[in-house]
mmJSON file of the N, C-alpha and C atoms, coordinates in Angstrom:
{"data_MODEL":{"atom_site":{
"group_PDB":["ATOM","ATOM","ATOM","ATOM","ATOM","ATOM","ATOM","ATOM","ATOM","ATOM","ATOM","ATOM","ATOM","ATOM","ATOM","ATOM","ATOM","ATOM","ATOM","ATOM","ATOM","ATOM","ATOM","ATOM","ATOM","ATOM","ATOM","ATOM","ATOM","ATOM","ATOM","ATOM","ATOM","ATOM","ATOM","ATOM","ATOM","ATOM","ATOM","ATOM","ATOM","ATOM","ATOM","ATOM","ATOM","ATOM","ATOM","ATOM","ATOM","ATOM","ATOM","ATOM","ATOM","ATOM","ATOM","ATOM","ATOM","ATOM","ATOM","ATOM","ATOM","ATOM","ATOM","ATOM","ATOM","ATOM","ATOM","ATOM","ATOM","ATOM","ATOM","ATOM","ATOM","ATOM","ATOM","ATOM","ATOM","ATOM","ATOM","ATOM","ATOM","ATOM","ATOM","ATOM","ATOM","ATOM","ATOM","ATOM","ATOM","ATOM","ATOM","ATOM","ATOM","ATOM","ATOM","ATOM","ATOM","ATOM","ATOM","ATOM","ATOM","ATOM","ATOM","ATOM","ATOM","ATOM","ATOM","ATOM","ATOM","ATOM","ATOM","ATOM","ATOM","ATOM","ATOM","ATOM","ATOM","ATOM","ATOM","ATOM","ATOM","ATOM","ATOM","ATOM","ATOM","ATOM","ATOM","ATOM","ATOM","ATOM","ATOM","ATOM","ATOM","ATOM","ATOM","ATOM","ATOM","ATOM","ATOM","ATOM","ATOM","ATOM","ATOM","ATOM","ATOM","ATOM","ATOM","ATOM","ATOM","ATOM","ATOM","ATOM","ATOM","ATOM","ATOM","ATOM","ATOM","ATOM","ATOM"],
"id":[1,2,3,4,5,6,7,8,9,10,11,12,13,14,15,16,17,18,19,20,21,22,23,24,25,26,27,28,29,30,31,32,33,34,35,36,37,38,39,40,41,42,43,44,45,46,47,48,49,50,51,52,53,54,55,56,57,58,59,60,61,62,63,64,65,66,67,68,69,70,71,72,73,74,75,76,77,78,79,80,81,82,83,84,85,86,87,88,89,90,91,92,93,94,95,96,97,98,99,100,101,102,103,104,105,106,107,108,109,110,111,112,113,114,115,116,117,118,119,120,121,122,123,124,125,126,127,128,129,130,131,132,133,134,135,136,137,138,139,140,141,142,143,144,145,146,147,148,149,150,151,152,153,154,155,156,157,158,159],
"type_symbol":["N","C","C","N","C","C","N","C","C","N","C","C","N","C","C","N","C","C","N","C","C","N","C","C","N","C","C","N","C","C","N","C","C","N","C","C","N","C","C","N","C","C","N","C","C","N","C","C","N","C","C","N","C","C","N","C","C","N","C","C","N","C","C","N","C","C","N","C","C","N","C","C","N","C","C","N","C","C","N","C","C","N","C","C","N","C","C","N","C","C","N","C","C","N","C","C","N","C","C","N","C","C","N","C","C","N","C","C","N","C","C","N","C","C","N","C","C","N","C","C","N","C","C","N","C","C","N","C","C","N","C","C","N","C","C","N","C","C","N","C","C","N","C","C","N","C","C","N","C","C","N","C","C","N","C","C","N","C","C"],
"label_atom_id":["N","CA","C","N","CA","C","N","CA","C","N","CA","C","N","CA","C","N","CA","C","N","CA","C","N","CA","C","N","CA","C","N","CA","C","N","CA","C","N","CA","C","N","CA","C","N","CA","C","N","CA","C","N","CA","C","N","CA","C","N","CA","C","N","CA","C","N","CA","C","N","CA","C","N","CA","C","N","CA","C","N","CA","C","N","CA","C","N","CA","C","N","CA","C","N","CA","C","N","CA","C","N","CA","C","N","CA","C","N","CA","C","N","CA","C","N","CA","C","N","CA","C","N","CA","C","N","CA","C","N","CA","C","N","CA","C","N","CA","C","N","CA","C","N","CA","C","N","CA","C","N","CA","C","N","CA","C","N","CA","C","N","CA","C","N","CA","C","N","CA","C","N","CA","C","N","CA","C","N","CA","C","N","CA","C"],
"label_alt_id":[null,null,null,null,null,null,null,null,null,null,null,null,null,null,null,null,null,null,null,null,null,null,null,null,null,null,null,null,null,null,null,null,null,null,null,null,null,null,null,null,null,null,null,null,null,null,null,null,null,null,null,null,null,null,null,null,null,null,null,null,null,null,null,null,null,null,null,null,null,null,null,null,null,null,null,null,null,null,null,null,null,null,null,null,null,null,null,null,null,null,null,null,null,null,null,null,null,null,null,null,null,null,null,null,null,null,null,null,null,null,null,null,null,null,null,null,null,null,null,null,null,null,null,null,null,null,null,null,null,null,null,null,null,null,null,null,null,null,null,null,null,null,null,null,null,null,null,null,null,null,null,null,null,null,null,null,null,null,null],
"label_comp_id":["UNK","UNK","UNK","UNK","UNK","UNK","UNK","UNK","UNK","UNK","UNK","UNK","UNK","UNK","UNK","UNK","UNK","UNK","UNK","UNK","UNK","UNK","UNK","UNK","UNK","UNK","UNK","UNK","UNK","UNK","UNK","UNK","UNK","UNK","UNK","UNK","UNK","UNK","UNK","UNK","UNK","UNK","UNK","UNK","UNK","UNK","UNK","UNK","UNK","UNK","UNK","UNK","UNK","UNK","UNK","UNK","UNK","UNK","UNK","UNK","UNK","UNK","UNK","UNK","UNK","UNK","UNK","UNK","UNK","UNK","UNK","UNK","UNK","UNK","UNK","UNK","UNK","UNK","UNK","UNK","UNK","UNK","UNK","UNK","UNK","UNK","UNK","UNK","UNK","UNK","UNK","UNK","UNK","UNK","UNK","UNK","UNK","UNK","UNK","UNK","UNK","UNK","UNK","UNK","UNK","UNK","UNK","UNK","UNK","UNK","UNK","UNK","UNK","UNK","UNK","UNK","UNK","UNK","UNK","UNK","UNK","UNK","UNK","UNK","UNK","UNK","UNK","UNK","UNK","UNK","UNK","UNK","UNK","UNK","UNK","UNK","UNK","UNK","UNK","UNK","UNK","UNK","UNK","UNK","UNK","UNK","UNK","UNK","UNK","UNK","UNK","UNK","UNK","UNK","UNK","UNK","UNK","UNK","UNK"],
"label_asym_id":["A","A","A","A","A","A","A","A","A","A","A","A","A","A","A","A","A","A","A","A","A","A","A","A","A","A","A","A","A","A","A","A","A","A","A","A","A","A","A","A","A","A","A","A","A","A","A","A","A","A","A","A","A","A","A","A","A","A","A","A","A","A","A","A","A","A","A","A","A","A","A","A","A","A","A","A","A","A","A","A","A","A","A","A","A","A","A","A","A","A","A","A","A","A","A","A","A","A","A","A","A","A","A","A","A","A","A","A","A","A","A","A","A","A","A","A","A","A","A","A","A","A","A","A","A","A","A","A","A","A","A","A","A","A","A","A","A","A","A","A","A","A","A","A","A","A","A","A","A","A","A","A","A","A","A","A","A","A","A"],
"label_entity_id":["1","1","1","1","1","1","1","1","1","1","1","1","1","1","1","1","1","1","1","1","1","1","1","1","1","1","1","1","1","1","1","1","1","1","1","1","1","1","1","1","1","1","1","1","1","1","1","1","1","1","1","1","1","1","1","1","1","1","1","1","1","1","1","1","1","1","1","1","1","1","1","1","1","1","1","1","1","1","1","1","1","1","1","1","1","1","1","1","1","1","1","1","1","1","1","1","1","1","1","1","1","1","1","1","1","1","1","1","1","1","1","1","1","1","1","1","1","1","1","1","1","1","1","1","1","1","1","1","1","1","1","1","1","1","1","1","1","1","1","1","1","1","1","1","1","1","1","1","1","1","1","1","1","1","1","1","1","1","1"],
"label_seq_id":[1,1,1,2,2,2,3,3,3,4,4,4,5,5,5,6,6,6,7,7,7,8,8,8,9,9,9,10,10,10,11,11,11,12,12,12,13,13,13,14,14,14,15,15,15,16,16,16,17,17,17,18,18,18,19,19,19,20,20,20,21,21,21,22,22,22,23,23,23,24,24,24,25,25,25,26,26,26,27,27,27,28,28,28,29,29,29,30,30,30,31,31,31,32,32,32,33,33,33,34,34,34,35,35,35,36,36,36,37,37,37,38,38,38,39,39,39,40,40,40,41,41,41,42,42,42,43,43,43,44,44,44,45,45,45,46,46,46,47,47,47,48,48,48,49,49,49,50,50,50,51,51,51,52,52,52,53,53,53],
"pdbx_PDB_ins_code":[null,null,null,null,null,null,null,null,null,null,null,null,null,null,null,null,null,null,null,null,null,null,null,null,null,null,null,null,null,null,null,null,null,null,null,null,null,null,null,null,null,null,null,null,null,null,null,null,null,null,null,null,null,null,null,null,null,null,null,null,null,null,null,null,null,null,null,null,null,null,null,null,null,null,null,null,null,null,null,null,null,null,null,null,null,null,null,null,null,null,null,null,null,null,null,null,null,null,null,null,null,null,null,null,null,null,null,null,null,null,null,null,null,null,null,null,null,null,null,null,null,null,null,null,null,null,null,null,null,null,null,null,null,null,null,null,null,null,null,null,null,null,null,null,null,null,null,null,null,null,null,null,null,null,null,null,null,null,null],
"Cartn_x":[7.525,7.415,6.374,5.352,4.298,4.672,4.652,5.256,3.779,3.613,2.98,3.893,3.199,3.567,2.451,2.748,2.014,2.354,1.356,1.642,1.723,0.929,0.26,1.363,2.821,4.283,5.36,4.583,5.988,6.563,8.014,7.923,8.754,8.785,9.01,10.654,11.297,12.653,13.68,12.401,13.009,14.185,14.584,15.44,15.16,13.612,13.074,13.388,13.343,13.288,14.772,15.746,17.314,17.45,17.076,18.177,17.549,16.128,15.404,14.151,15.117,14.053,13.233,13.516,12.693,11.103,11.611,10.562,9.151,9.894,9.749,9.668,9.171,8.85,8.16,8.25,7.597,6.89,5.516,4.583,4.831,3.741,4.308,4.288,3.611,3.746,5.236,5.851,6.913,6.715,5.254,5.268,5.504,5.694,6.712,5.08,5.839,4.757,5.313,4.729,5.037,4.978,5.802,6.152,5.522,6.062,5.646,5.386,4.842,3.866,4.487,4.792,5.791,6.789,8.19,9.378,10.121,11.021,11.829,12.695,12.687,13.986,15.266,15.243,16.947,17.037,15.672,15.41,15.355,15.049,14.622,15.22,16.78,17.684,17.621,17.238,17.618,16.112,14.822,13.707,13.683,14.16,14.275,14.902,16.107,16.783,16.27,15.39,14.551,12.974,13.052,11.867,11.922,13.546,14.547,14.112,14.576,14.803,13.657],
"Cartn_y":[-8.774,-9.624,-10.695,-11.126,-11.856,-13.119,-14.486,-15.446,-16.45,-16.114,-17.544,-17.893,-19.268,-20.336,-20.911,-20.789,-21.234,-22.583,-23.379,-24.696,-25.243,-24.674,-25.322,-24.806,-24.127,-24.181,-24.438,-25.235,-25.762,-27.489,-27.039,-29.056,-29.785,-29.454,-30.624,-30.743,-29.891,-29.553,-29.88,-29.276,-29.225,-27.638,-26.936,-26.26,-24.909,-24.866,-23.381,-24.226,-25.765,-25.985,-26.123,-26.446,-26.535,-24.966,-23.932,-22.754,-21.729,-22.354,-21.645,-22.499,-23.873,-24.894,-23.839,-22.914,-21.769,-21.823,-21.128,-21.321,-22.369,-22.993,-23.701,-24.731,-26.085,-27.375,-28.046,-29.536,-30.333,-30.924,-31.063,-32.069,-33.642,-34.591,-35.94,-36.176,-35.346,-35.446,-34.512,-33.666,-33.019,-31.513,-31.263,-29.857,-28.303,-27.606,-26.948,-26.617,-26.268,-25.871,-24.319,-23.298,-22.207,-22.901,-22.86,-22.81,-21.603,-20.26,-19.129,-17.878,-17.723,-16.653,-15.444,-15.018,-13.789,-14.147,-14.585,-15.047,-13.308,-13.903,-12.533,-11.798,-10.528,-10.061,-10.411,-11.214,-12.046,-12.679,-13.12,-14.243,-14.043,-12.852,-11.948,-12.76,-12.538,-13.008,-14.102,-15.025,-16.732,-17.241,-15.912,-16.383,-15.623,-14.686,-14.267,-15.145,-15.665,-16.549,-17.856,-18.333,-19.737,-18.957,-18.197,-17.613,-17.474,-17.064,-16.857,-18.304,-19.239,-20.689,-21.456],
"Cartn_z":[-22.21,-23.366,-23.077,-24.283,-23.866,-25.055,-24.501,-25.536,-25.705,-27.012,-27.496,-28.918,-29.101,-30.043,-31.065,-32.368,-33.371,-33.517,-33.052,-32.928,-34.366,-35.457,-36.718,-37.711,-37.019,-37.734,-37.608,-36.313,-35.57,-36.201,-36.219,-37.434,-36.384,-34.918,-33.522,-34.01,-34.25,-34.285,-32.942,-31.554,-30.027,-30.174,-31.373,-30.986,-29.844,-30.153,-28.904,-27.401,-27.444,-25.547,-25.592,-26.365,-26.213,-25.759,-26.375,-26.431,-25.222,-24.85,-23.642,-22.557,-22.192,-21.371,-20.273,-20.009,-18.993,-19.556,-20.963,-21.148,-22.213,-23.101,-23.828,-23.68,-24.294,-23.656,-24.92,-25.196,-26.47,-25.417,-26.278,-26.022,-26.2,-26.118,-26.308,-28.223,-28.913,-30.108,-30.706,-29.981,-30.417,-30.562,-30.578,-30.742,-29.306,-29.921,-28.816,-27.812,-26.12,-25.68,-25.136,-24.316,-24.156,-22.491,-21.483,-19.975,-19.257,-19.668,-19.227,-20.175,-19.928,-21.164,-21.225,-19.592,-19.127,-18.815,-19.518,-18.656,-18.28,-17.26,-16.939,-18.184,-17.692,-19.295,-18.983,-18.775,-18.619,-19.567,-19.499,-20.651,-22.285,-21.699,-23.258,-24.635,-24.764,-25.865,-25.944,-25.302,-25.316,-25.996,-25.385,-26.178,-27.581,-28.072,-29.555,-30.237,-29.853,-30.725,-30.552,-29.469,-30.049,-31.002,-31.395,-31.932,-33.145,-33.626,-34.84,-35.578,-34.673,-35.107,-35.231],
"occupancy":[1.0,1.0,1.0,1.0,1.0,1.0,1.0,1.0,1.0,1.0,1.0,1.0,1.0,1.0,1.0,1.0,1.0,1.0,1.0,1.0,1.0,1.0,1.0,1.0,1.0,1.0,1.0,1.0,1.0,1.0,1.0,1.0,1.0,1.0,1.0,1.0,1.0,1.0,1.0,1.0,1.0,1.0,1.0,1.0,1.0,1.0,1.0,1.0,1.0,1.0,1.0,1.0,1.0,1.0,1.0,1.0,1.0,1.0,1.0,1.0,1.0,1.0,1.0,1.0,1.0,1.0,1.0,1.0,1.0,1.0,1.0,1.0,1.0,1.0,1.0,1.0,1.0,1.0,1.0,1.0,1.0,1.0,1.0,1.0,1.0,1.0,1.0,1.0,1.0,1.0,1.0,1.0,1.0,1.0,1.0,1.0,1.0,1.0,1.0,1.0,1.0,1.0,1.0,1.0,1.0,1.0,1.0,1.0,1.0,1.0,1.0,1.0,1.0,1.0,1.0,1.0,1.0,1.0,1.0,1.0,1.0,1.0,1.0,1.0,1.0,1.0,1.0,1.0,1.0,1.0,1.0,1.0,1.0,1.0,1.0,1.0,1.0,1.0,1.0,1.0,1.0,1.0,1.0,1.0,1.0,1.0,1.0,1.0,1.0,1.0,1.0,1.0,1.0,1.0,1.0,1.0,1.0,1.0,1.0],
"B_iso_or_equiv":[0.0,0.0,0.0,0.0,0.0,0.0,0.0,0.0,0.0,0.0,0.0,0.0,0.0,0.0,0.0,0.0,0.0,0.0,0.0,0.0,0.0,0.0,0.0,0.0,0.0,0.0,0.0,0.0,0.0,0.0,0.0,0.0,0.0,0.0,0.0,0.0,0.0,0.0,0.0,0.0,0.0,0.0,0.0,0.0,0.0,0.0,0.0,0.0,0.0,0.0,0.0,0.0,0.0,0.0,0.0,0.0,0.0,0.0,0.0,0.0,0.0,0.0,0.0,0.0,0.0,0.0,0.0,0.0,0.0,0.0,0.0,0.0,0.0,0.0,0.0,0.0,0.0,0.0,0.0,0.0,0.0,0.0,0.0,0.0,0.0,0.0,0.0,0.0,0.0,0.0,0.0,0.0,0.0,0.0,0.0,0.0,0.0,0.0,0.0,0.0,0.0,0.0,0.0,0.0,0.0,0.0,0.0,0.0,0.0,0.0,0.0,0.0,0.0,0.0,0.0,0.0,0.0,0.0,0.0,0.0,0.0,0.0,0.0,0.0,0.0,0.0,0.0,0.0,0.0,0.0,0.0,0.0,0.0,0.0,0.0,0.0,0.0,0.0,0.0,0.0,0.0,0.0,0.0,0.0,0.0,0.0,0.0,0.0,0.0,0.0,0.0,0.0,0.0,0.0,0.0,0.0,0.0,0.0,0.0],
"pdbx_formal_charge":[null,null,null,null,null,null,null,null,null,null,null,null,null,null,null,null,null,null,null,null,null,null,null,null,null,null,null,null,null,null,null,null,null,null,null,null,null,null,null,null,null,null,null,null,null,null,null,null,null,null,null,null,null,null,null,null,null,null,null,null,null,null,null,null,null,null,null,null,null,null,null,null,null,null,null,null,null,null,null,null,null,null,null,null,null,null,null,null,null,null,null,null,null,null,null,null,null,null,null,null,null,null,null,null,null,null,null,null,null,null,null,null,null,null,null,null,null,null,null,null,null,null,null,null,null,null,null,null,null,null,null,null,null,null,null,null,null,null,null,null,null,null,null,null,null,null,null,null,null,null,null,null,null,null,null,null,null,null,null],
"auth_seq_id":[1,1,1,2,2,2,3,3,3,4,4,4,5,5,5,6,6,6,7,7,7,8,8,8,9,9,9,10,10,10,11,11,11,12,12,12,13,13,13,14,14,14,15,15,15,16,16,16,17,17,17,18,18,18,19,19,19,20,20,20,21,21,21,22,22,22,23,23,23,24,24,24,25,25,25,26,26,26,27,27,27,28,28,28,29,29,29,30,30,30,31,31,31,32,32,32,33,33,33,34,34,34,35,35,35,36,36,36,37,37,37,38,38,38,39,39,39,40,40,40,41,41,41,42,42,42,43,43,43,44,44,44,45,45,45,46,46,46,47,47,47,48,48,48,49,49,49,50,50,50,51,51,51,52,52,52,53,53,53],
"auth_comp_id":["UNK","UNK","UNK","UNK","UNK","UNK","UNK","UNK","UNK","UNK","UNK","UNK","UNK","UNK","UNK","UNK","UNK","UNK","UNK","UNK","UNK","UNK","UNK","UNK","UNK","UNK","UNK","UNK","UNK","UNK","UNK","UNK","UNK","UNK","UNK","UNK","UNK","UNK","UNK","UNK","UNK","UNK","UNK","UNK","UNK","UNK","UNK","UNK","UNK","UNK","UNK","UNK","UNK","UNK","UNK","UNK","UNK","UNK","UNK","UNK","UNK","UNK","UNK","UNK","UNK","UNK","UNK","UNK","UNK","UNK","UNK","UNK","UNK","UNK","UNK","UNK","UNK","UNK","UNK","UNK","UNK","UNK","UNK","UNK","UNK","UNK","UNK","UNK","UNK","UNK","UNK","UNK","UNK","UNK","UNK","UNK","UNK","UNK","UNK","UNK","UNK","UNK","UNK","UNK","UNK","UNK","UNK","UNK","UNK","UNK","UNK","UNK","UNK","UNK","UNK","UNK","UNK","UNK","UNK","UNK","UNK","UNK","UNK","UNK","UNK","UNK","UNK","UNK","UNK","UNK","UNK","UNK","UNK","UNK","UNK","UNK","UNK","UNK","UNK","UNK","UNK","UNK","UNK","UNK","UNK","UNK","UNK","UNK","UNK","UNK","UNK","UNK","UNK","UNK","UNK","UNK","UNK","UNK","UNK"],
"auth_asym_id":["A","A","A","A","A","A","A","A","A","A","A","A","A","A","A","A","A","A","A","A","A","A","A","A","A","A","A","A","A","A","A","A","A","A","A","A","A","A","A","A","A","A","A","A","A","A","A","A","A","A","A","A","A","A","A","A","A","A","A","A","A","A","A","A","A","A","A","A","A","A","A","A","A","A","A","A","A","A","A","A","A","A","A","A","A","A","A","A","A","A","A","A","A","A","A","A","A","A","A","A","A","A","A","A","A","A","A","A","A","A","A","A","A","A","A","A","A","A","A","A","A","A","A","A","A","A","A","A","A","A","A","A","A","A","A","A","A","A","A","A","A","A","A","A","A","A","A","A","A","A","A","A","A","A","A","A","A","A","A"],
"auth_atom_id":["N","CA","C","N","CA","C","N","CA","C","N","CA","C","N","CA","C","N","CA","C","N","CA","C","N","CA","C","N","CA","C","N","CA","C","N","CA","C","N","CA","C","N","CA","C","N","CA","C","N","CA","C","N","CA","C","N","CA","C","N","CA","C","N","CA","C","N","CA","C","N","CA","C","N","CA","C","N","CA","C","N","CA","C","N","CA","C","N","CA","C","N","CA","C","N","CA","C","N","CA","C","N","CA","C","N","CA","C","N","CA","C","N","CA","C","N","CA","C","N","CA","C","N","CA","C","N","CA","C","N","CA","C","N","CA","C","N","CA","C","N","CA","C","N","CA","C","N","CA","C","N","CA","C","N","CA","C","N","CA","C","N","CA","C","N","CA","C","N","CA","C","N","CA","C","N","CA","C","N","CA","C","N","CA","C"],
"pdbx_PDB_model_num":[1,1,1,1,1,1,1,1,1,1,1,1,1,1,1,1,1,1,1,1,1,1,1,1,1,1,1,1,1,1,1,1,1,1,1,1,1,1,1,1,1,1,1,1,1,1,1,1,1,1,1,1,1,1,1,1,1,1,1,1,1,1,1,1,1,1,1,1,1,1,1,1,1,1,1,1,1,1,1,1,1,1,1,1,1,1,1,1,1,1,1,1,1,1,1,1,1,1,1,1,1,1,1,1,1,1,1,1,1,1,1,1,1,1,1,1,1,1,1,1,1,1,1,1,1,1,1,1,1,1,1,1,1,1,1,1,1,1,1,1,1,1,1,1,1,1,1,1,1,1,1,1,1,1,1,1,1,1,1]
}}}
């Protein structure tokens, strides 16, 4: 799985770094950042459902 982030739809919610701080992260303005581009498939479900949200 390869993770990026559309920064220009993101509305600084924080819910992608709550449900997967591995990989997810806010900037100092709020918008989400991507941590790891390739996280492990452990991770898999915890990054669909901050992806959902």
């Amino acid at each position: 799985m390869r993770v990026t982030a559309d920064r220009d739809r993101c509305v600084g919610s924080g819910q992608c770094a709550m449900l997967s701080p591995e990989v997810f992260d806010q900037d100092d303005d709020g918008l989400v950042e991507v941590l790891r581009e390739e996280p492990d498939a452990a991770l898999r479900e915890d990054v669909l459902r901050a992806a959902d949200l």
